[in-house]
C-alpha positions as CSV (number, residue, x, y, z in Angstrom):
1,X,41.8,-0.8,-8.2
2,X,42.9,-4.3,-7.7
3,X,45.5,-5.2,-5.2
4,X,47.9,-8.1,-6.4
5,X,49.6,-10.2,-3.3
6,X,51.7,-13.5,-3.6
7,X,50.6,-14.2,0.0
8,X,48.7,-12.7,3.0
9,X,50.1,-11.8,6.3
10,X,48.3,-10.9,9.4
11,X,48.1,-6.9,9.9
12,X,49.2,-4.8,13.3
13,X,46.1,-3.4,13.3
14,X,46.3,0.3,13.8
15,X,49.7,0.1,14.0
16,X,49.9,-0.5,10.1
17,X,47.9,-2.0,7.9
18,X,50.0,-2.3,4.8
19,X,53.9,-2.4,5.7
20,X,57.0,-1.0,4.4
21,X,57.9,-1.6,0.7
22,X,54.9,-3.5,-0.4
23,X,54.6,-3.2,-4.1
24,X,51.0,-2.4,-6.2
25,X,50.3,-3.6,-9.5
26,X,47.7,-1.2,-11.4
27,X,46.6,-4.0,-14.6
28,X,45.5,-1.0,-17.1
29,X,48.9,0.0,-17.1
30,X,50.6,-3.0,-17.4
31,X,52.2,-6.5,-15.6
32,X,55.5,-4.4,-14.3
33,X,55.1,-3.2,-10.5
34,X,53.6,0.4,-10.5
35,X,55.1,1.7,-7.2
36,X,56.2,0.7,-3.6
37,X,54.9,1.9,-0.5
38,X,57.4,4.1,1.1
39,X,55.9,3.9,4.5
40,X,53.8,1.3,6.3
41,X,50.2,2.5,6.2
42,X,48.4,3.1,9.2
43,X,44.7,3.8,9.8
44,X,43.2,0.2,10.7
45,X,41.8,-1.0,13.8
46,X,42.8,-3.5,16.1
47,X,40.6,-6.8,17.0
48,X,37.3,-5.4,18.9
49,X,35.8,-7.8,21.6
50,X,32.2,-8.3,22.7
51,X,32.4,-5.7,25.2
52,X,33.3,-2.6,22.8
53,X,30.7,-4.2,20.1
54,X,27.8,-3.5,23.1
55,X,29.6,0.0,23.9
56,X,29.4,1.2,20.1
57,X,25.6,-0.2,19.8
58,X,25.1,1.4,23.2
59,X,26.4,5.0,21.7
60,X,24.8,4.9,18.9
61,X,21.6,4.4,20.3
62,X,22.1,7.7,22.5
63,X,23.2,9.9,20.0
64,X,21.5,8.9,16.9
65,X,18.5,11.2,15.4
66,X,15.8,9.9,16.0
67,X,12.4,10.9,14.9
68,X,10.3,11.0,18.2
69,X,7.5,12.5,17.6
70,X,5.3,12.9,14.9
71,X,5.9,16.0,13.7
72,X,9.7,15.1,13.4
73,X,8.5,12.1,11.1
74,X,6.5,14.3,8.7
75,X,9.4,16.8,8.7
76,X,11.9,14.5,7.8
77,X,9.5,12.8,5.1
78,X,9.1,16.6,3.8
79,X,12.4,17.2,4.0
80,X,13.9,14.1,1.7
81,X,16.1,15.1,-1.1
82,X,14.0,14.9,-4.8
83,X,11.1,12.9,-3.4
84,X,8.6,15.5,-4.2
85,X,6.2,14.8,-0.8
86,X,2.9,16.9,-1.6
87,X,1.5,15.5,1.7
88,X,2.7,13.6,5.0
89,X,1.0,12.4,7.9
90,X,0.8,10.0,10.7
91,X,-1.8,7.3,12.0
92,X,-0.1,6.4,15.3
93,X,-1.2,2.9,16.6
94,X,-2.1,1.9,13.2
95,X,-1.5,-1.0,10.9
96,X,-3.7,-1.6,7.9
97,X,-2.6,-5.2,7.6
98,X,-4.5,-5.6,11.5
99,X,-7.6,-3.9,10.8
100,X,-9.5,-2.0,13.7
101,X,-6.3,-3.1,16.4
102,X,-4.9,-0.3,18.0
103,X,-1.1,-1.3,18.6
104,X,1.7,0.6,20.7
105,X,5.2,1.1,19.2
106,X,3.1,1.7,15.7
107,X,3.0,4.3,13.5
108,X,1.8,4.2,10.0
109,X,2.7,7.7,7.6
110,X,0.3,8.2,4.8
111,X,2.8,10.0,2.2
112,X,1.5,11.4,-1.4
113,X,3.7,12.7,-3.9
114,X,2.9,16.4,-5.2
115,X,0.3,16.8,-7.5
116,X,-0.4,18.5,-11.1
117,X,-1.5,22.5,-11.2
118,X,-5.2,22.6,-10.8
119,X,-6.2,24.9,-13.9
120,X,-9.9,26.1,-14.7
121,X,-13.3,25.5,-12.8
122,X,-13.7,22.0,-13.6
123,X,-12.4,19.0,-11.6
124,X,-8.7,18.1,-10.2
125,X,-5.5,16.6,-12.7
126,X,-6.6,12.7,-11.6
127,X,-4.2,12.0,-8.6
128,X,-1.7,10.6,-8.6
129,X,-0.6,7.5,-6.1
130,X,2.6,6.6,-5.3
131,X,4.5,4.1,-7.1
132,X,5.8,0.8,-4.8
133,X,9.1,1.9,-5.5
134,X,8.1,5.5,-4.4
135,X,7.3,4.0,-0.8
136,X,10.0,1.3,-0.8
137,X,12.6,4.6,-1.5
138,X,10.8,6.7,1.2
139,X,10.8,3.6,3.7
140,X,14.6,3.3,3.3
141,X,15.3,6.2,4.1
142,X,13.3,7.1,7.4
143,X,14.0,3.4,9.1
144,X,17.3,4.8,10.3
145,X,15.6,7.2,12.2
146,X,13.1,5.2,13.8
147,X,12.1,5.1,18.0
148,X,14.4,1.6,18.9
149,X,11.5,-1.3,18.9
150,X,9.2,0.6,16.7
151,X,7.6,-0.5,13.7
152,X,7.1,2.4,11.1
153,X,5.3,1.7,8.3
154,X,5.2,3.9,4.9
155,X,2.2,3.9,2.4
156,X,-0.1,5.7,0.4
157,X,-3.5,7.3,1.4
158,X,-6.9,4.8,0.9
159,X,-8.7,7.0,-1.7
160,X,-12.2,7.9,-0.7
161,X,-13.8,9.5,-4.1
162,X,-16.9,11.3,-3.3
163,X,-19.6,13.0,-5.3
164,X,-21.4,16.2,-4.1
165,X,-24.7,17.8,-5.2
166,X,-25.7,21.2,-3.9
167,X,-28.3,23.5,-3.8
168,X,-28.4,26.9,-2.6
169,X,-29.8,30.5,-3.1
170,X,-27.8,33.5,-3.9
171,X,-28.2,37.1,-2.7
172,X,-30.6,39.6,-5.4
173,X,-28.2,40.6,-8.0
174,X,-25.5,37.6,-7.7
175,X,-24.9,36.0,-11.2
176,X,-26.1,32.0,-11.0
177,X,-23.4,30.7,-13.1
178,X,-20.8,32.8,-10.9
179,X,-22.1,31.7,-7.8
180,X,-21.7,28.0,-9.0
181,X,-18.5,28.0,-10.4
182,X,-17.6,29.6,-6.9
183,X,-19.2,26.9,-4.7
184,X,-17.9,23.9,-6.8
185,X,-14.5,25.4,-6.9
186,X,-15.0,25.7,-2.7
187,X,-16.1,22.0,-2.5
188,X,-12.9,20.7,-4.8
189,X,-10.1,22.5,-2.9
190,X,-11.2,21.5,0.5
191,X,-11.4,18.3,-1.0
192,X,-7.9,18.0,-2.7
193,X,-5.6,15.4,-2.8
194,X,-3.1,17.9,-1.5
195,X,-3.4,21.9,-0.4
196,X,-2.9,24.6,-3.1
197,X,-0.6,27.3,-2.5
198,X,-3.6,29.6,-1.4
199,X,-6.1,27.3,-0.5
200,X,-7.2,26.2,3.0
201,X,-6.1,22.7,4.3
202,X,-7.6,19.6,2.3
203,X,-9.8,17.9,4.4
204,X,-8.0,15.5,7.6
205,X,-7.0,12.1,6.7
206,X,-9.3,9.7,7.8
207,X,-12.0,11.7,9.0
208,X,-15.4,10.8,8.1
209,X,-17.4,13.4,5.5
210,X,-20.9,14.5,6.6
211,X,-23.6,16.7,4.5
212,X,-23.2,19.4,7.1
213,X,-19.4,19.5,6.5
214,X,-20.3,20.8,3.3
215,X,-22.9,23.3,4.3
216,X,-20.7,24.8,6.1
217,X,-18.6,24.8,3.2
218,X,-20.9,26.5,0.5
219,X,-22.2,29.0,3.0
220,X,-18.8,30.9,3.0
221,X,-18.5,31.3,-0.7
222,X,-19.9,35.1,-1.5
223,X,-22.9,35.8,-2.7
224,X,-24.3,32.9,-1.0
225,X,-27.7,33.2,0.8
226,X,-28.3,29.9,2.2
227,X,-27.9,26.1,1.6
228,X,-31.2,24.4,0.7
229,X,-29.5,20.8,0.3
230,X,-26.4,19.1,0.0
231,X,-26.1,15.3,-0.9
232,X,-23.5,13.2,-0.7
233,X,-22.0,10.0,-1.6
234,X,-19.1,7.8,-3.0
235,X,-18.5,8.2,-6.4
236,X,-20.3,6.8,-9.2
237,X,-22.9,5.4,-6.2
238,X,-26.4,6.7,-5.1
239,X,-26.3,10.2,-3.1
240,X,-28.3,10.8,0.1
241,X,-27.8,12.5,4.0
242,X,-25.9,9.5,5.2
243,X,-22.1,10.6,6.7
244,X,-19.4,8.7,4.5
245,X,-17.5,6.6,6.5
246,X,-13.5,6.8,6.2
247,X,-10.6,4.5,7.9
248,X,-8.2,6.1,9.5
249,X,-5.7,6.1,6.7
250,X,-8.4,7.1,4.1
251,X,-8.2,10.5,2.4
252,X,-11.3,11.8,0.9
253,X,-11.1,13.5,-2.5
254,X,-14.2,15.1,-4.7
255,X,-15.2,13.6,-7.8
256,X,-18.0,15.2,-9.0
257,X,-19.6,18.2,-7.8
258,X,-23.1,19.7,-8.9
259,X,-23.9,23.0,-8.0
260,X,-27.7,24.4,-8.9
261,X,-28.4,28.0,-7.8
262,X,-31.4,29.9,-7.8
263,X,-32.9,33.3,-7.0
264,X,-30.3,35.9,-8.0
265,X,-29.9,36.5,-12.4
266,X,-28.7,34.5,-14.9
């Protein structure tokens, strides 16, 4: 409410702030005085010099929260009220804005917001990035618990978009089309935006994806006799055997996935 005062007066600090008898005027009830303080208020703070400034910095620093490692980062990212983090992680050394420099007292964290229910056997929901103002939100709230010197940066993943084609055989008696679906579902969830709530973990940020990486991958699904080929490339490009490079804050993602099976019945 607003405070009304014909002149000001120098305060006694904690000793009182507001003194004995000092009237208040509330305006939405009218120009008469409203009351009179019956006491003198205490509850300030006397004049602070250099030296106590230096001691409140210097105790802050010791007993503030901060987020030393990386794991107390991600937590903390996880962890913020109605920000809806599908995915955390941490680049340490890493800046985007310096390219291939490694820097100390850097860390970068790669943040994704949660993604839509993955229904049926085709592809993902299309991801979804975060906003500016989804990573300016996150940013403000982690910088008060940052190392003292360090520079923490907060952004969204580099999207790698990939497309797979696979052959493989399938054990006498395995239905093709089943045996497909199963494989391509395989491929997509280890290459998801984000992990499903019984899926293994999506693949690591910002490590590159190889042809064999996705062998191994098909030869686990069931019913699966053995991997003839697997090609790979980024999306909407040619495919071959070449690995797929990715920077370190890049998160690979499938696109489209072609499965062909043979042997087995139809």
């Amino acid at each position: 409410m607003p405070i009304e005062a014909s002149e000001l007066t120098r305060t006694r600090g904690a000793a009182g702030n507001l003194r004995h008898g000092l009237p208040w005027l509330v305006p939405a009830l009218g120009p008469n005085t409203y009351g009179q303080n019956r006491q003198s208020l205490a509850g300030g703070a006397d004049r602070t010099s250099a030296d106590d400034l230096a001691i409140a910095a210097r105790e802050t620093a010791v007993e503030r929260a901060a987020l030393l490692t990386d794991a107390d980062l991600v937590a903390a990212a996880r962890g913020s009220t109605g920000m809806a983090v599908g995915r955390a992680e941490v680049v340490a050394r890493f800046d985007r804005r310096l390219g291939d420099r490694r820097i100390d007292g850097v860390r970068t964290l790669v943040v994704l917001p949660y993604q839509p229910a993955w229904i049926g056997d085709g592809g993902p929901p299309e991801l979804i990035r975060p906003s500016q103002a989804y990573l300016d939100e996150m940013a403000a709230r982690l910088y008060p618990g940052r190392v003292l010197g360090e520079r923490l940066v907060v952004q969204g993943p580099v999207v790698v978009a990939v497309d797979v084609a696979i052959t493989v055989t399938v054990e006498a008696g395995a239905v093709l089309a089943d045996v497909e679906r199963a494989v391509r579902r395989a491929i997509y969830r280890r290459l998801a935006a984000v992990a499903g709530a019984d899926a293994d973990p999506p693949w690591p940020l910002g490590r590159d994806l190889a042809a064999v990486d996705l062998t191994a991958i098909a030869a686990t699904v069931p019913r699966v006799r053995d991997v003839l080929t697997v090609m790979i490339g980024r999306s909407g490009g040619p495919l071959g055997t070449d690995p797929i490079p990715v920077p370190p804050d890049g998160l690979v993602v499938a696109d489209r996935v072609d499965v062909d099976a043979t042997g087995g019945a139809r």
